[in-house]
MARMAR-110906 format. One record per residue (C-alpha): x, y, z; residue in three letters. Coordinates in steps of 0.1 Angstrom, whole numbers, plus 5000, padded with zeros to 4 digits. Layout:
# MARMAR-110906
XYZALA
...
END
This chain:
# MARMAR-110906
500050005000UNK
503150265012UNK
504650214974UNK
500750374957UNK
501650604976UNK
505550654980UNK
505650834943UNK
502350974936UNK
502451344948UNK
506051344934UNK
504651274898UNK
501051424900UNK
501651684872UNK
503951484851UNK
501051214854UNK
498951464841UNK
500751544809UNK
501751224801UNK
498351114800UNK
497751404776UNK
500851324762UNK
502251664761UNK
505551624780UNK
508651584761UNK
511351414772UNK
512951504805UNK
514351314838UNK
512551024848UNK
511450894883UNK
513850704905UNK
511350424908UNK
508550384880UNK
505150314896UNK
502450114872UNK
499450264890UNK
500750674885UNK
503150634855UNK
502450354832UNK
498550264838UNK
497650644825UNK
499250614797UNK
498250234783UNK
494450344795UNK
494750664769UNK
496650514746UNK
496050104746UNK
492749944764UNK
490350034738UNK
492149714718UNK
493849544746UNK
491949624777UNK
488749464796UNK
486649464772UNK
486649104755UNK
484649244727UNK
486749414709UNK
490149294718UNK
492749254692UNK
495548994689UNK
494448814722UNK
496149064738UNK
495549214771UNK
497649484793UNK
495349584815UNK
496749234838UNK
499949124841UNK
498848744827UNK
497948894796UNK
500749144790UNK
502848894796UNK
501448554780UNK
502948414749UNK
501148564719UNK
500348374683UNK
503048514667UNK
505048354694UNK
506648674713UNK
505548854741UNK
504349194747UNK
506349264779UNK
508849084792UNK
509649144825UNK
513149304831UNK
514049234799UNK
512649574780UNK
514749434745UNK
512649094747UNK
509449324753UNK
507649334718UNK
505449604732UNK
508649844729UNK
509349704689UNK
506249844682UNK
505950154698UNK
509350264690UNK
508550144650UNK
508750324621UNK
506850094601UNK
503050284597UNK
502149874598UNK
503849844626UNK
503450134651UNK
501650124679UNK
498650334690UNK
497850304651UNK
498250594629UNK
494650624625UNK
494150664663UNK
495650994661UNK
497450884694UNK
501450914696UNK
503450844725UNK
506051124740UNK
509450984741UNK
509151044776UNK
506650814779UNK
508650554764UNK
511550564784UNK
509050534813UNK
507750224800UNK
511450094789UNK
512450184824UNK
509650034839UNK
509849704820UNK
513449674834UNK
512449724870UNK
510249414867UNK
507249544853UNK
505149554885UNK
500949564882UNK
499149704909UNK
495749704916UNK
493950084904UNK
494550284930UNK
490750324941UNK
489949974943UNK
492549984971UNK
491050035007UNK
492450375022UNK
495250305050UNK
497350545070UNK
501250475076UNK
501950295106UNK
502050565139UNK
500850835112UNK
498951095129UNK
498451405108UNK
496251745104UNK
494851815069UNK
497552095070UNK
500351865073UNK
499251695044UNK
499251995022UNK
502052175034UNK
504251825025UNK
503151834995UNK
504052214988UNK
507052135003UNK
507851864973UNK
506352114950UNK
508352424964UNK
505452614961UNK
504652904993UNK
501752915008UNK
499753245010UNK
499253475040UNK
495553415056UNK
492653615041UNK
491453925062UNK
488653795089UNK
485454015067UNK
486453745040UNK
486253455057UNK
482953525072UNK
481653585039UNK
483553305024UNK
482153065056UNK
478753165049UNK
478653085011UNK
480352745016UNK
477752665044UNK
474552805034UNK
474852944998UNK
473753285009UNK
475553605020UNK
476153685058UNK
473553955071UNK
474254255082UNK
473254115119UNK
475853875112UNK
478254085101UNK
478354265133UNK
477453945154UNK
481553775145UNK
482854125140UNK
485453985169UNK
484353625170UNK
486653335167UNK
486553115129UNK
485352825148UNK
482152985167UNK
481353135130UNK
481352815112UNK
479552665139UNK
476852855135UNK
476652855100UNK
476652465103UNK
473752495124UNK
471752715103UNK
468552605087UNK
470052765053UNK
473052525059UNK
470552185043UNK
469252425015UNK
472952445003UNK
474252125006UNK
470551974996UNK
470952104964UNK
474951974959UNK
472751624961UNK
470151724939UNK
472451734911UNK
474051394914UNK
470451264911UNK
469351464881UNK
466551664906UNK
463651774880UNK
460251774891UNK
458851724855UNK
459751424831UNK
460751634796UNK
459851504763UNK
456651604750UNK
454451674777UNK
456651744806UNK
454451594832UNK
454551644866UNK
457051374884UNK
454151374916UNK
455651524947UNK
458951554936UNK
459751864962UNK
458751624988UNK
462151444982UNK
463951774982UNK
462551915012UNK
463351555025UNK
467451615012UNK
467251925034UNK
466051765065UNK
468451535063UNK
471451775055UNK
470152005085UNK
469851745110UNK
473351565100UNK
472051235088UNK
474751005087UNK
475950915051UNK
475450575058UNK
471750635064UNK
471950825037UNK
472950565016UNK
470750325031UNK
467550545025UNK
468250584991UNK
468650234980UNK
466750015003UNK
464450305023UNK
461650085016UNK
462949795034UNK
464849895063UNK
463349745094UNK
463250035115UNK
462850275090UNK
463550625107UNK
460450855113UNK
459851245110UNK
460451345147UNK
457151555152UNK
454651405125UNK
455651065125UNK
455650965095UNK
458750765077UNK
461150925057UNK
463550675048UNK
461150535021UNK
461650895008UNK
464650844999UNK
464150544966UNK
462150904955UNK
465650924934UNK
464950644910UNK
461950804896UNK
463451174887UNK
464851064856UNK
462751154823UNK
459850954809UNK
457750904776UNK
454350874777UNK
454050614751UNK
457150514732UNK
456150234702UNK
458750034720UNK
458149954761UNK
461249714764UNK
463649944749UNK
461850274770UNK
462450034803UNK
465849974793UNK
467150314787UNK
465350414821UNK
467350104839UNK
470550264825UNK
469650574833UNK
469550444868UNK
472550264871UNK
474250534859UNK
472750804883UNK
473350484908UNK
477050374905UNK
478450724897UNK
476750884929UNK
477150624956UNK
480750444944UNK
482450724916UNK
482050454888UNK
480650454852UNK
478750084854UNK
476750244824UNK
479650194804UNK
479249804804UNK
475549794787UNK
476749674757UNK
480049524764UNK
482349524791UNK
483849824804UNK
486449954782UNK
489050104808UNK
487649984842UNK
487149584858UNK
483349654851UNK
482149304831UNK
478649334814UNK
477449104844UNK
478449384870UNK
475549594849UNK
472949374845UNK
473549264877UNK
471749594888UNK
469349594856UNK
467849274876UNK
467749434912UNK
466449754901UNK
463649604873UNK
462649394908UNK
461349704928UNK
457949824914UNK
457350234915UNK
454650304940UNK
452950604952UNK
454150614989UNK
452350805016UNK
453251005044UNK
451550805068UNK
452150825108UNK
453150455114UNK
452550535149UNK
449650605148UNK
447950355125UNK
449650085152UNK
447450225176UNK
444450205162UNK
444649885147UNK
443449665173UNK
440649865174UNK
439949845137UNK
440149465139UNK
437449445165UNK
434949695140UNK
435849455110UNK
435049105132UNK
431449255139UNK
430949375106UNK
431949055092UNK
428248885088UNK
426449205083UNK
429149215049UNK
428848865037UNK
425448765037UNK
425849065003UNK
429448944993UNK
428148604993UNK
425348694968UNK
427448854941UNK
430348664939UNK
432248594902UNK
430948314880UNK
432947974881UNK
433847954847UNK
435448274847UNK
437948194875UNK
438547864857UNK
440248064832UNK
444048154837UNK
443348284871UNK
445848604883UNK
444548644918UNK
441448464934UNK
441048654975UNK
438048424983UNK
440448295009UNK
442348375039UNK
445648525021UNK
446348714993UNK
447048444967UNK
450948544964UNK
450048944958UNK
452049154975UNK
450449424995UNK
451949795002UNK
451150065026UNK
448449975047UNK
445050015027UNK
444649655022UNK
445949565058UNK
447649195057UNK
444648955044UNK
441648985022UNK
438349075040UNK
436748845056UNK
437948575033UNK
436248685003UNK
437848984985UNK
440649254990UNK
439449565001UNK
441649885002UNK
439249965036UNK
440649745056UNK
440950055078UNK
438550315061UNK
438050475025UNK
440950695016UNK
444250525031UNK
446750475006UNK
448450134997UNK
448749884966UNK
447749524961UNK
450249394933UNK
450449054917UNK
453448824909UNK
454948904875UNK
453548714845UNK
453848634813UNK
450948804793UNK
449448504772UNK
445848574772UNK
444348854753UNK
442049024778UNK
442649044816UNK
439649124836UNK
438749234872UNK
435949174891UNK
435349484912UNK
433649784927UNK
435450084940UNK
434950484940UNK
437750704925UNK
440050364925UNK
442350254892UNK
443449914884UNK
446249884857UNK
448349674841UNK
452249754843UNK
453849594815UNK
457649594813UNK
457849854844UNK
455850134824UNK
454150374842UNK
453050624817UNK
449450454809UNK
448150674785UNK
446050654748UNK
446550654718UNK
448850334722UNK
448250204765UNK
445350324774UNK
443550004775UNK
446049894808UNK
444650094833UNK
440650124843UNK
439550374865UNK
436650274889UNK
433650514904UNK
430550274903UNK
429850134936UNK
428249774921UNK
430149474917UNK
431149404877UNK
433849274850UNK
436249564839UNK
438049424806UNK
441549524796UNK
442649454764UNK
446049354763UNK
446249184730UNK
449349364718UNK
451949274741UNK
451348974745UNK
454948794752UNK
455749094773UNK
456449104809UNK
453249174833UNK
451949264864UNK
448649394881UNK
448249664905UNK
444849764925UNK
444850114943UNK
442250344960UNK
442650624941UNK
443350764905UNK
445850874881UNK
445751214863UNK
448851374839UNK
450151104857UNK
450051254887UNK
448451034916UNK
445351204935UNK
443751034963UNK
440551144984UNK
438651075018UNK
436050844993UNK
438450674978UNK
438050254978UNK
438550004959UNK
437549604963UNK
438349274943UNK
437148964945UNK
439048794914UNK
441548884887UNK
441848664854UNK
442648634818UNK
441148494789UNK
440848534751UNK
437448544752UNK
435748834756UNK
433148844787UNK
430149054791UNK
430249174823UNK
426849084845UNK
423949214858UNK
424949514879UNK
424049524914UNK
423949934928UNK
424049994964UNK
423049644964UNK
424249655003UNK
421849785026UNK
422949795060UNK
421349845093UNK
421750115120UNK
424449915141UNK
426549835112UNK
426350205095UNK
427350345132UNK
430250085135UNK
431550205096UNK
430750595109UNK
433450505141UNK
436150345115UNK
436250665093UNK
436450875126UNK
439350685141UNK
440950715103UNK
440451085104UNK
444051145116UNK
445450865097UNK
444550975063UNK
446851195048UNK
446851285010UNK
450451375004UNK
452751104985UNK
455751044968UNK
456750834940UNK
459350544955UNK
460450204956UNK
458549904970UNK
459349554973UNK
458449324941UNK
459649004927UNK
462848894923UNK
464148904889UNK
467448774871UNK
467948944841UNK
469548794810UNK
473248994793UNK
471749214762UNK
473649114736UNK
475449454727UNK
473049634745UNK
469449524724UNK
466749384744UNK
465849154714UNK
469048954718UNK
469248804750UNK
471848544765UNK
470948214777UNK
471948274814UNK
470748494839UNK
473048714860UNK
472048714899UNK
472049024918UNK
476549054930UNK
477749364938UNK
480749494914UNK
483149204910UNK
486649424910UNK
485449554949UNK
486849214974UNK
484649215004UNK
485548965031UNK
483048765046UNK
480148905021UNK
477648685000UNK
474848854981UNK
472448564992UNK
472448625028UNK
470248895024UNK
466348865017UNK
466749154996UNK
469149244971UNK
469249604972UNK
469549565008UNK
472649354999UNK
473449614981UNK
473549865005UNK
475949665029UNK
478049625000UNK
478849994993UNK
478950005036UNK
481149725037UNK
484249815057UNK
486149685029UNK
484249895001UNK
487250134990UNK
484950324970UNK
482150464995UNK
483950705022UNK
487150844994UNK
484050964966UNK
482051134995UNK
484451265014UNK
485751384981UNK
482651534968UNK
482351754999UNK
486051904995UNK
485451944960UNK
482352144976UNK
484752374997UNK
487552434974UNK
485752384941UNK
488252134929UNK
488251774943UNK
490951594956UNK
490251344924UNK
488751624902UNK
486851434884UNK
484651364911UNK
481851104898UNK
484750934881UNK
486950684901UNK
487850454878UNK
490950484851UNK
489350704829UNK
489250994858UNK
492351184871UNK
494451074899UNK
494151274935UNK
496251554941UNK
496851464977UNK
496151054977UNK
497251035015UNK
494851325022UNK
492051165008UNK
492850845024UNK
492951045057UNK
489851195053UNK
487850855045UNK
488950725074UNK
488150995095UNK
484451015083UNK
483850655088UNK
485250705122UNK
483250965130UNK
479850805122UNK
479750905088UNK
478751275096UNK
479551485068UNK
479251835097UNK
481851705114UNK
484351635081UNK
483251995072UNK
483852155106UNK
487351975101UNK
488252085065UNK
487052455076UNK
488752475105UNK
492352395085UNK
494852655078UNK
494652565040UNK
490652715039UNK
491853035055UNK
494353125030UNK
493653495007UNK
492753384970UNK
496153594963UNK
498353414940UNK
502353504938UNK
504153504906UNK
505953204917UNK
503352984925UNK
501653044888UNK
504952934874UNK
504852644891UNK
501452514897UNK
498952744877UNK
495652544887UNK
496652574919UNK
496152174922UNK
497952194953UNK
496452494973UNK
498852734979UNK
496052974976UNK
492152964987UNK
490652874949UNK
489153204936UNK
485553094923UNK
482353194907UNK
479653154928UNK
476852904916UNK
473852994897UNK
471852954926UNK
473853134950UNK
473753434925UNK
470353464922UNK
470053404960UNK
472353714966UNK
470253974942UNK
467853874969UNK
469353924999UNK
471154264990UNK
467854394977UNK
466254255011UNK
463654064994UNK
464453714996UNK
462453505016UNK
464353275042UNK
461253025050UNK
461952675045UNK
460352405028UNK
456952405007UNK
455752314973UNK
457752484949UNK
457052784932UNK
456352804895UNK
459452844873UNK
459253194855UNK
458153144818UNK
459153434796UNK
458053494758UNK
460753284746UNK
460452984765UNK
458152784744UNK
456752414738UNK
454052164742UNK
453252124781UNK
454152504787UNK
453352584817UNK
451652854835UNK
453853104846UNK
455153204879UNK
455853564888UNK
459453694880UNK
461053714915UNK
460053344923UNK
458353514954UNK
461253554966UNK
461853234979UNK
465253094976UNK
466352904940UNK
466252554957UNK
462852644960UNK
461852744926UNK
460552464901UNK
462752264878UNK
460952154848UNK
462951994820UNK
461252164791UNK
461852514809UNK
464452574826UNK
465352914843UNK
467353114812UNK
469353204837UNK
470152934860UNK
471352754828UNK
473453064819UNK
475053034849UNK
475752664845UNK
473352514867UNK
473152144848UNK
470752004827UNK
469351694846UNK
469651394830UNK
472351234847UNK
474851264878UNK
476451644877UNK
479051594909UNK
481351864893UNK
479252144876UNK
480952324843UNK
482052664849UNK
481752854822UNK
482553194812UNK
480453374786UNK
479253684771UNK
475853534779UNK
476353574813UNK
477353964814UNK
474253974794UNK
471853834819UNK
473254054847UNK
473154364827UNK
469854294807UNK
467654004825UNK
464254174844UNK
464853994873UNK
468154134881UNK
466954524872UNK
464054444891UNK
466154374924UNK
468054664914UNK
465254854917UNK
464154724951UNK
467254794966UNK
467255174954UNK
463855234974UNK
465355115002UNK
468255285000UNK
466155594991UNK
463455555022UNK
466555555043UNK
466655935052UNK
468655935084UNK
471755785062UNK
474255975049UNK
475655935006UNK
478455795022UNK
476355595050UNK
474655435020UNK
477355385003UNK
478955135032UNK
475954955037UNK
475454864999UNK
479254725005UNK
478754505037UNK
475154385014UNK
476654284987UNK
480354275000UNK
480354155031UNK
483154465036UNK
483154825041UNK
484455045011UNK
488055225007UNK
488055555004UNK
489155524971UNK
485555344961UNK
483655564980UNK
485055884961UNK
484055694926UNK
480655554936UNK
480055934950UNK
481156014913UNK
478655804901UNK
475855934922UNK
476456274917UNK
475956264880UNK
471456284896UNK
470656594909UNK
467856484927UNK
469056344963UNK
466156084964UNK
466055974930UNK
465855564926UNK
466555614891UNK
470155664907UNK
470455454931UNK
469155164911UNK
471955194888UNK
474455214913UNK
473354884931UNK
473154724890UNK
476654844887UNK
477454644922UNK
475554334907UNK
477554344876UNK
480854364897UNK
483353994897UNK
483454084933UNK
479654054937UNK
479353664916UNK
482953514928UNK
484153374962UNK
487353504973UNK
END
C-alpha cells in the first residue's frame, strides 16, 4: 500500500501530461510506479484494443493484467517481458517506424512522447510490477501516522516548492464561511454578530443554520438529476417531487449519517426500522428510493422494452456514479472498456432495480395506524356477517375463474399478491375479496400480483370501487396513456360489483403485472381522496371476451348498528388519512435478468445474472444471498468496511464542495478514465476519519474548515503560477464563481427581498416569451416570490434562462462537478435580465426610504450587502462620482443603477 503512495504526489503533474501526452522528454522517476506512471498512459493510449473489454480485443492481447501482458502471443513473442525491455515486443512496436507496425495505430491519432517511452522501457526493466487501480484499494494510514489536513498539504507544497499564502482578512472569511455553508451572504446582523468572533464559533453556526441543508440539499440534487417534471413531449409532473427535496434538506440540517443516507436511498423501503419524521411521524426513509423516479419519461414510446431499458441505464448510471464514483453504464453493451466492470456487474443491477415496482408512497404516521389497529380489527369481526350475507350473493361466475386465474381472494391470504402501505391491511376481507378499507376509505396502499407472462388477450377484474384505478404495468411502464396503452389501466367510480376488461392483445409475450389502488391517476400525477375504495374479488385472463353481469347498485343495505360501527372506522381514520405521497420504491419480485447482447433487448443470453455487487470490489465475509433483499445486499456492500469506494467519493465530493476542485477532480469518476488525487494520503485520511466519526458529513466539514489551507487569501504570487497554475495543490484559497443558485439567491438578499422560509411546494418556474413548447406551463411571477432558488420549480422543458446561463446542469444524469463557464451570455443576463433590474430597483427604494443615512452611510451598507466589507476610500470617492451625475437626492432612478453596477461587479458573483 506505502509504494501507491510512496511516488504519487511526486509525479501528480507529470502524470497529468503524460496522460495528455504533452511532455517531452525529461528526467524520469527513480522508481516507476504502474498505477501513477504506466496505467495512464496504456488506458489513453492501449485498452480500447487490449483492455477489459473481450469484445473488441485485438491479437488476444491484454495489458490491463499482468497474465495477459505477459502470455505468449500467436506470433510467438510476448508483449512485455519482465526485466527484459529488448525481449518486450510492446517496445518493437511502439518505438517502430513501420505505419504497419506502430503502435497506437496511425489512424488513432494517438502518439506516445518519448518520455513516455522511456518510462515504460524503464519500467519494464524494473520488473514490470501491476498493481491493483489505486481506488479499488482500501484507504490506510502509515503505521504511527497521525496527521492534520495541513500537514498533508504543506508536504506536498513542500515537494512542489510552492509557498503558501498569508490568511485572508477575517470580513472574507465570514463571507466566504457563509457561502460554503448556506449558499447565501452573511446578514448584516451577522456581520456585526463575528465582527470579533473566533473562525470556529462562525462556522459553527453556520453549520447549524436552517439555510445550511438548503445548500448542501441542492449539491445532492444534482447527482440525482433533481427535476420535478419528466421532459419530452408533455413534461408531466414527476408527483411530489419537492417532497424528496424538502426530504434532502431535512436530512442535511439534521446531519443524517451518510450511511443512512445511503441506506435510505437504495433500500428505504425495506429497512426494518425505517426512521420516522420526529414531530409528524411519519417515515422518511422510504423517501429516499424517490431518486429512482426523477429521471425523464415517455408517455407512450412504440417500444416499452427498449423505454424500460434506457430508464434501467439511466439508473445505474445516476446509481454507480453517485454512491461508488464508477461509470457501470459503460458495460451495457460490452464490458467496460478502461475499468474491471464486466457486462454482468450491469445487469446485475438491471435485475435488482427491474425487481422494485414504482409506487405512490404515503406519508403516513406508522405510529399512529399501530394504535388504532386493534381497534379496527374488532369493528371488521362484527361487521363481518352484516358484509357477507351481500358478498356472498354477488360473487364471480365459476367458469370465469376457471380461466387463467391472476388472483382469486376468496380465501384467507392474498393468493401470492404482495400488498403495500396499509389500505389493504395483511389478508383479504373476511375471506372473500381484498378491500383497500381494511381501515376506512381513503388510506393509501397497493395490492400487486406476481409477475406474468401476458398469454391471454383480455385480463379482467371483478370489482367495485369509487375513484379507484386498476392497471396493468407491463415491462415496468408507468406512463398509461392512449393512443397506444390506454387499454392497461381502468379507473373505477361505480359502487356495484362488475367485469372491467382490459385489452391486452398487443403485448402479449411481454412481461406483466397487476396493481389495485384506491385512488386515481391524472397527467400521471396520483390523487387520492377521503371516498376513495377499491374491492376485488377475482383477477383473470382469457381470450374470450366476457360480458360483464347484471349490475348490482347499492345492492348492500345495512342496518343502524353496522352504519354506526362504519361511521366509528372513518372517525378513528380521520387522523390517519393523509393525502400527500411520493413516488418510491417497493418491494416486488425477484428478477434475474439475461446479458443484452450489445446492449438490444431483442438479443438475449441464455443465462441469467443474479443480483452480486461489482466483481473488481473484494469484500471479506460478504455473499449477496444472505440477504432477503438484494438492494438491501446492496447497500451493505457499498457499507462494507472493505468497500474502497464509499467513504474516498464522498468525502471527496464535499472537499470538491469547499475548494471547488476535488481531491480526484473528476469527482463521479473513480475508475481509470478519471484523474488521479492531488493529495492520495489526504483523501485516504479523510475517508477514514468520516467512517470514524459516524459518517457525519458536519463533522468532516467543521474539520476541513477549521484547517489552515481554507483560511488562506485567493492571492496568487508570481511564483506559484509558474509552478502550479491550477493551483492543484492549494497554495491559495481557489478563487471561484459563485453557483447559479447562490447568484440569484444574493440579488435577493442585497435587495432584502428574499424570503428565508423553509420547505413548501415549489414555486412555479418563471416562463418568459421565449420559452416555448408543448406542456408550457403557467407561469410563475418573476422574482419566484422571493423564495430561495432551491425552492423554485425545475421542469425539463423550461428551465430558468438564467440558471442554465449560469451553469446550473441539465438533469439527466449525475452532475458531481458542475461546468463553469465563462460567457458573454452571462454579462448579458446580469446587465439585461428583468429579474436582476427588478432587484436593482428594490434595493434603490430602500436605499432611498433611508433618510437618516448619509451618501456615504449608503454607500457602506450597499458594500457590507453585497460585499460583506466596508468600502475604501478610494471606492467611496467613485461611487460618490457615480451618484452625483442625479441631481435629485432621492432619485431611485440613481440608486438603482448604482446597486446594477454592484450586481454586475466579479466581486459581487465570485468567492474569494
Amino acid at each position: 500500500m506505502k509504494s501507491i503512495y510512496l511516488y504519487m504526489a511526486a509525479s501528480f503533474i507529470l502524470v497529468l501530461s503524460f496522460a495528455q501526452c504533452k511532455k517531452e522528454s525529461s528526467g524520469l522517476p527513480e522508481m516507476v510506479d504502474f498505477n501513477h506512471h504506466i496505467r495512464p498512459i496504456l488506458t489513453q493510449n492501449c485498452y480500447t484494443c487490449h483492455g477489459p473489454d473481450s469484445s473488441s480485443r485485438k491479437a488476444n492481447l491484454r495489458l490491463d493484467i499482468r497474465e495477459g501482458a505477459t502470455m505468449k502471443l500467436a506470433s510467438g513473442n510476448r508483449a512485455i517481458v519482465p526485466g527484459h525491455p529488448r525481449r518486450s515486443s510492446i517496445l518493437q512496436r511502439i518505438t517502430s517506424d513501420d505505419q504497419m507496425l506502430i503502435m497506437p495505430p496511425p489512424e488513432s491519432k494517438k502518439q506516445l512522447t518519448p518520455y513516455q517511452i522511456e518510462l515504460i522501457t524503464k519500467w519494464i526493466d524494473q520488473g514490470a510490477e501491476w498493481k491493483k487501480h489505486w481506488a479499488l484499494v482500501p484507504p490506510t494510514l502509515r503505521e504511527g501516522q497521525e496527521s492534520t489536513i495541513d500537514d498533508f498539504i504543506e508536504a506536498s507544497l513542500k515537494l512542489q516548492k510552492l509557498h503558501q499564502n498569508d490568511k485572508a482578512d477575517h470580513h472574507t472569511l465570514i463571507r466566504r464561511i457563509s457561502y460554503v455553508l448556506t449558499g447565501l451572504p452573511p446578514s448584516l446582523s451577522e456581520l456585526e454578530k463575528f465582527e470579533q468572533a473566533a473562525l470556529n464559533e462562525i462556522i459553527d453556526y453556520y453549520l447549524s443554520s436552517p439555510h445550511f441543508g438548503e445548500h448542501w440539499a441542492r449539491h445532492w440534487m444534482d447527482l440525482v438529476r433533481y427535476a420535478e417534471t419528466m421532459g419530452h413531449e408533455f413534461d408531466y409532473e414527476i408527483g411530489g417531487a419537492w417532497r424528496y427535496r424538502d426530504y434532502l434538506i431535512r436530512a442535511f440540517n439534521q446531519d443524517l449519517p451518510y450511511s443512512q443516507l445511503v441506506k435510505e436511498h437504495l433500500a428505504g423501503d425495506v429497512i426494518t426500522a425505517p426512521r420516522l419524521h420526529p414531530s409528524e411521524k411519519f417515515n422518511e426513509s422510504i423517501i429516499g428510493t424517490a431518486y429512482v423516479f426523477l429521471g425523464e419519461g415517455k408517455h407512450s414510446p412504440v417500444d416499452i422494452k427498449q423505454e424500460e431499458a434506457d430508464r434501467m441505464d439511466n439508473i445505474i448510471d445516476v446509481t454507480s456514479k453517485t454512491f461508488q464514483g464508477l461509470t457501470v453504464s459503460c458495460a451495457r453493451c460490452h464490458d467496460h472498456k478502461f475499468d474491471p466492470i464486466p457486462t454482468t456487474d450491469y445487469y446485475a443491477m438491471y435485475g435488482m432495480f427491474e425487481s422494485a415496482r414504482a409506487s405512490p408512497v404515503g406519508f403516513d404516521r406508522v405510529d399512529e395506524i399501530k394504535s388504532i389497529t386493534p381497534e379496527i380489527e374488532q369493528i371488521n369481526h362484527k361487521l363481518k356477517d352484516e358484509i357477507l350475507k351481500f358478498v356472498e350473493k354477488y360473487s364471480p361466475q365459476d367458469q370465469w375463474v376457471s380461466s387463467n386465474v391472476l388472483g382469486d381472494f376468496r380465501d384467507s391470504d392474498f393468493d401470492g399478491w404482495i400488498p403495500s402501505g396499509f389500505a389493504f391491511g395483511e389478508k383479504p376481507m373476511f375471506g372473500k375479496f381484498a378491500s383497500s378499507r381494511y381501515f376506512s376509505s381513503g388510506v393509501k396502499g397497493v395490492l400487486r400480483s406476481p409477475n406474468f407472462i401476458i398469454q391471454d388477450s383480455f385480463i379482467y377484474a371483478y370489482a367495485t370501487g369509487l375513484k379507484s384505478s386498476i392497471r396493468i404495468i407491463v415491462d415496468n411502464f408507468q406512463l398509461i396513456q392512449d393512443p397506444l396503452y390506454g387499454s392497461l389501466s381502468k379507473t373505477l367510480n361505480d359502487e356495484s360489483w362488475k367485469l372491467y376488461q382490459m385489452d391486452v392483445s398487443n403485448l402479449i409475450g411481454h412481461k406483466a403485472y397487476v396493481e389495485i389502488l384506491p385512488g386515481t391517476y391524472e397527467r400521471h400525477a396520483y390523487n387520492i381522496d377521503s371516498t376513495s375504495y377499491i374491492e376485488v374479488q377475482s383477477v383473470f385472463s382469457t381470450n374470450n371476451r366476457i360480458e360483464s353481469p347484471e349490475e348490482y347498485k347499492n345492492s348492500i343495505v345495512l342496518d343502524a348498528q353496522a352504519i354506526t360501527l362504519l361511521e366509528k372506522k372513518a372517525a378513528l381514520c380521520d387522523k390517519i388519512n393523509e393525502p400527500s405521497f411520493i413516488m418510491g420504491l417497493q418491494v416486488g419480485e425477484k428478477i434475474f435478468s439475461p446479458i443484452f447482447i450489445r446492449g438490444s433487448h431483442k438479443q438475449l443470453s441464455v443465462e441469467k445474472v443474479p443480483h452480486e455487487f461489482h466483481s473488481a470490489i473484494d469484500l471479506n465475509n460478504f455473499e449477496t444471498e444472505n440477504y432477503s433483499n438484494s438492494r438491501l445486499a446492496w447497500v451493505e456492500a457499498v457499507l462494507h468496511p472493505d468497500n474502497p469506494l464509499t467513504s474516498r467519493v464522498m468525502v471527496n465530493r464535499i472537499w470538491h464542495h469547499i475548494f471547488g476542485r476535488g481531491i480526484v477532480s473528476t469527482v463521479d469518476n473513480f475508475g481509470l478514465q478519471g484523474s488521479l488525487p492531488s493529495h492520495p494520503e489526504l483523501l485516504d485520511y479523510l475517508a477514514i476519519k468520516f467512517v470514524e466519526e459516524g459518517w457525519s458529513i458536519k463533522k468532516m466539514i467543521r474539520q476541513i474548515l477549521r484547517s489552515e489551507v481554507f483560511q488562506l487569501s485567493t492571492k496568487v504570487t508570481e511564483h506559484n503560477a509558474n509552478i502550479d497554475p491550477e493551483n492543484i495543490y492549494l497554495a491559495s484559497f481557489p478563487l471561484r464563481r459563485l453557483e447559479a443558485e447562490s447568484i440569484r439567491d444574493a440579488l435577493l438578499a442585497s435587495s432584502g427581498e428574499l424570503d428565508r422560509q423553509l420547505y413548501g411546494p415549489s414555486i412555479p418556474v418563471h416562463v418568459t416569451e421565449f420559452m416555448n413548447g408543448r406542456g408550457r406551463p403557467e407561469s410563475g411571477p418573476l422574482n419566484g416570490k422571493g423564495r430561495r432558488s432551491i425552492y423554485v420549480s425545475i421542469k425539463r422543458n423550461f428551465l430558468s434562462p438564467m440558471m442554465l446561463t449560469f451553469d446550473m446542469p441539465i438533469p439527466f444524469s449525475t452532475f458531481g462537478k458542475r461546468n463553469t463557464t465563462n460567457v458573454p451570455a452571462q454579462s448579458l443576463i446580469m446587465m439585461n435580465d428583468p429579474f436582476v433590474h427588478e432587484q436593482a430597483t428594490k434595493w434603490a427604494e430602500k436605499l432611498v426610504a433611508r433618510t437618516d443615512l448619509t451618501i456615504n452611510d449608503k454607500i457602506e451598507l450597499v458594500y457590507l450587502n453585497a460585499y460583506s466589507r466596508v468600502p475604501s476610500q478610494n471606492e467611496i470617492e467613485e461611487a460618490t462620482v457615480i451618484l452625483n451625475e442625479y441631481a435629485d437626492e432621492r432619485s431611485v432612478t440613481k440608486w438603482k443603477n448604482y446597486c446594477h453596477i454592484i450586481f454586475n461587479t466579479k466581486e459581487f458573483i465570485h468567492l474569494q
